[in-house]
Every structure is written in C-alpha cells, then in structure tokens.
C-alpha positions as CSV (number, residue, x, y, z in Angstrom):
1,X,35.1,16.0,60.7
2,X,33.1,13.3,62.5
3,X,31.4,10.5,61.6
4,X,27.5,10.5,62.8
5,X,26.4,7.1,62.1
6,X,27.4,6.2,58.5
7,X,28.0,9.9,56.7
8,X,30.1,12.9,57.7
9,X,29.1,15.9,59.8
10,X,30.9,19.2,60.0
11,X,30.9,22.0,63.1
12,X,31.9,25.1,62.1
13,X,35.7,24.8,62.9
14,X,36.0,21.9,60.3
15,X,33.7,24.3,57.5
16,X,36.6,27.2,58.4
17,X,39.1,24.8,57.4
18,X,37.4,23.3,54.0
19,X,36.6,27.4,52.8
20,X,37.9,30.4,52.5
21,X,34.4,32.3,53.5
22,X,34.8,33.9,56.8
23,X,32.8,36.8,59.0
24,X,30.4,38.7,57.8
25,X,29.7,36.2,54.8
26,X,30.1,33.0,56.3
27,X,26.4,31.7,56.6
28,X,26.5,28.3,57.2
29,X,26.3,27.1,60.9
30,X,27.0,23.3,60.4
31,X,27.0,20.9,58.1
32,X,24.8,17.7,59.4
33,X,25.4,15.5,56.6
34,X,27.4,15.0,53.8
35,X,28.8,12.6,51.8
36,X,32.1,13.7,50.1
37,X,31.7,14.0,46.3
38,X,28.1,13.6,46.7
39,X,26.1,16.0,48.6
40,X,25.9,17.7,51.5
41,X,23.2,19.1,54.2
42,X,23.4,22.4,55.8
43,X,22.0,25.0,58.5
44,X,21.8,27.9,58.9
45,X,20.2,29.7,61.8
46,X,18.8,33.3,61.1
47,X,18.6,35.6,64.5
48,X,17.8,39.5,64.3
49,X,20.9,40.4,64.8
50,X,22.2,39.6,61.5
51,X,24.2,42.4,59.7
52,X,21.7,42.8,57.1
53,X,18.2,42.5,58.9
54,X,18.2,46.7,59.9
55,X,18.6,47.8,56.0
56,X,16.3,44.7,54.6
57,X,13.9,46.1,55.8
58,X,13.3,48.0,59.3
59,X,9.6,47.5,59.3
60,X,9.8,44.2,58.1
61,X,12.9,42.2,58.3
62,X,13.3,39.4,55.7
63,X,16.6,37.4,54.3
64,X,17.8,39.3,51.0
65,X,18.4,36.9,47.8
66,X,21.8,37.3,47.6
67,X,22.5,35.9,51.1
68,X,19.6,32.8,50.0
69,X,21.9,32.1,47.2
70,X,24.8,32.3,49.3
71,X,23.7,29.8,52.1
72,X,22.7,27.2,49.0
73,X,26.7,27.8,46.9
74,X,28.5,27.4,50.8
75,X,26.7,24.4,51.4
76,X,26.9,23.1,48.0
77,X,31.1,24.0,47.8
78,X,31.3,21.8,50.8
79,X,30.4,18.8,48.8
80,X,33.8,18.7,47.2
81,X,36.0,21.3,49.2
82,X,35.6,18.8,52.3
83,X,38.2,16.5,50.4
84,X,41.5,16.7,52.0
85,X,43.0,17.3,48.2
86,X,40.6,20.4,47.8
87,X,40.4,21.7,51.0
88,X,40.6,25.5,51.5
89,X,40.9,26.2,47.7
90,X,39.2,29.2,46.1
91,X,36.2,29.2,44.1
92,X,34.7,31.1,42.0
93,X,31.1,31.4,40.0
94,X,30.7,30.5,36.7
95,X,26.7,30.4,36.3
96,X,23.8,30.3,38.7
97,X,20.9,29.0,36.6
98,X,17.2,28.7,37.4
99,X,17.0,30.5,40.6
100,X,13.4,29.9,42.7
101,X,12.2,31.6,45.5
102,X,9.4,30.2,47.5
103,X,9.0,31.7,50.3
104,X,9.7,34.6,52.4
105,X,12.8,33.7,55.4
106,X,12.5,36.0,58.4
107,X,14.1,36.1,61.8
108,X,14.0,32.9,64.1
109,X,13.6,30.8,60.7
110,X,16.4,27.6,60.2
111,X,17.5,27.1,56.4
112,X,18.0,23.4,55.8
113,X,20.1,23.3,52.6
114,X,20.6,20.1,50.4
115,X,23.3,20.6,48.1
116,X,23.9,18.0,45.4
117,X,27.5,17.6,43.1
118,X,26.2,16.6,39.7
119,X,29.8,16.2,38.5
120,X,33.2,17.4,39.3
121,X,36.4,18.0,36.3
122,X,39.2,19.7,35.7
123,X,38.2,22.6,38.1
124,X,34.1,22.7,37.4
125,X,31.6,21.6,39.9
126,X,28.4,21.4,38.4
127,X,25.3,20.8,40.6
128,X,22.6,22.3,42.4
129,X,20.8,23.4,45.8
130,X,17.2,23.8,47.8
131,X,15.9,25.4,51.2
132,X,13.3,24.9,53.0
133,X,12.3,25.8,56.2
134,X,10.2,23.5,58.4
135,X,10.3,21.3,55.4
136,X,8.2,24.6,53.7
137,X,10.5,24.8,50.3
138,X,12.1,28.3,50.6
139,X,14.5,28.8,47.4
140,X,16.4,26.4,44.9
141,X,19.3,26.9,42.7
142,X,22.1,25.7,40.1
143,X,25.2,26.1,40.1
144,X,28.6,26.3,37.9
145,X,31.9,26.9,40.1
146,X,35.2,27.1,39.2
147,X,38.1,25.8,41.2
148,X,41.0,28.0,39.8
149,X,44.0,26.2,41.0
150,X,42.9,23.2,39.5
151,X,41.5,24.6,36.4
152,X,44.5,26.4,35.6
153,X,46.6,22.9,35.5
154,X,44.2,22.7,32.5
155,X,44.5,25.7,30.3
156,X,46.9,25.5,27.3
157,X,50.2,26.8,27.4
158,X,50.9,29.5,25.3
159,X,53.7,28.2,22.7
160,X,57.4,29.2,23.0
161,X,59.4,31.2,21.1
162,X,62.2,30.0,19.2
C-alpha cells in the first residue's frame, strides 16, 4: 500500500493480497483512494477483450449486471479487507438491496467506483456503492457481506452433553 498525499492507494498486487478474487473475476484495476474502515475508490478499465463482451452481445457489446455489481462489492470489500487483521479473508453476500442502473457501460469506458462502509460487526459489513463513468452515474448498490471467520467467533455454541 502507498500513501498518495494523505489517504491510501492500492496497485493491483496489494488488492491480490487484501482478496481472495483472482482471474477471470477480478475486476478491479486499482484502488486510488481509500481510507481504511471508511471508504474506498476504484477503477476499472473495460477493453474488448474482456471474457464476456463476445456473448454480451456480438453486435453490440455492453457490460452485463452481474459484473456492474461485481466491480461495486470488490471495491466496497476493500474498505475493510485492506486492514492487516482482515486481510485475505473470505466473504460472502448476505443482501444486495436497491440495485440502479443508469447507464449503459461499453468498451473503452473506465468505472470509477465509490464504495462506502456504513458499519462493520461481528463479521457484517453493511454499506453501499456507485459508478459512474466520466462523472455520467452508471449503477449504484447496497450491500450486506458476511465475513465468516469472524462471524463464526460469534455464533452460539451448541450445549454439551453431560
């Protein structure tokens, strides 16, 4: 990680490190700023030779929802998962709430994500995420993710037997 005057930037060696997302569904390029526990600003660079642009759609080539959603949970994971006490740990969905999309991404676009933390315990990130590209708002969601190592620490313990 490296400092860029005042918050925290990451290349894409230090985002291997913080998540477990690798090839063909890692989708975020670099992180340019971010502020551990708070919130986090990604890109993400889309060229034609992404895996998915020949089957969505051949005539027309546009980014598929699921990878928009994708692009805004990576970059809003990275707003705790860059904490050396979290670093590398699984996650997992819970909820994606109130999903908006605003506009169509195509080839040659750059995603800027904002990603948000609205609150962080015992395993459960709750916060959210937008796009935009050229400061056009592209697509916006919420977001509940577990962190199962730690949540587990929480669960009750099932009673012994005497």
């Amino acid at each position: 990680m490296s400092m860029v005057n005042g918050p925290v930037a990451l290349d894409i060696k230090d985002i291997i490190q913080c998540q477990r997302n690798r090839y063909p569904v890692l989708l975020i390029d670099k992180i340019v700023e971010l502020q551990p526990g708070e919130r986090a600003t990604g890109i993400k660079r889309f060229t034609y030779n992404e895996w998915f642009f020949p089957g969505h759609f051949d005539d027309e080539p546009n980014v598929p929802g699921f990878v928009q959603i994708e692009t805004l949970v990576q970059t809003f994971i990275l707003t705790f998962l860059c904490k050396e006490e979290y670093k590398g740990m699984k996650t997992n969905f819970v909820s994606i709430n109130n999903i908006r999309f605003k506009r169509k991404i195509v080839p040659g676009d750059t995603l800027r994500i904002e990603a948000s933390l609205k609150s962080f315990k015992r395993g459960i990130a709750i916060g959210s995420a937008e796009s935009f590209v050229d400061d056009e708002p592209a697509c916006s969601a919420e977001f509940v993710v577990a962190v199962p190592d730690i949540l587990d620490q929480f669960k009750p313990k099932a009673p012994r037997e005497a």
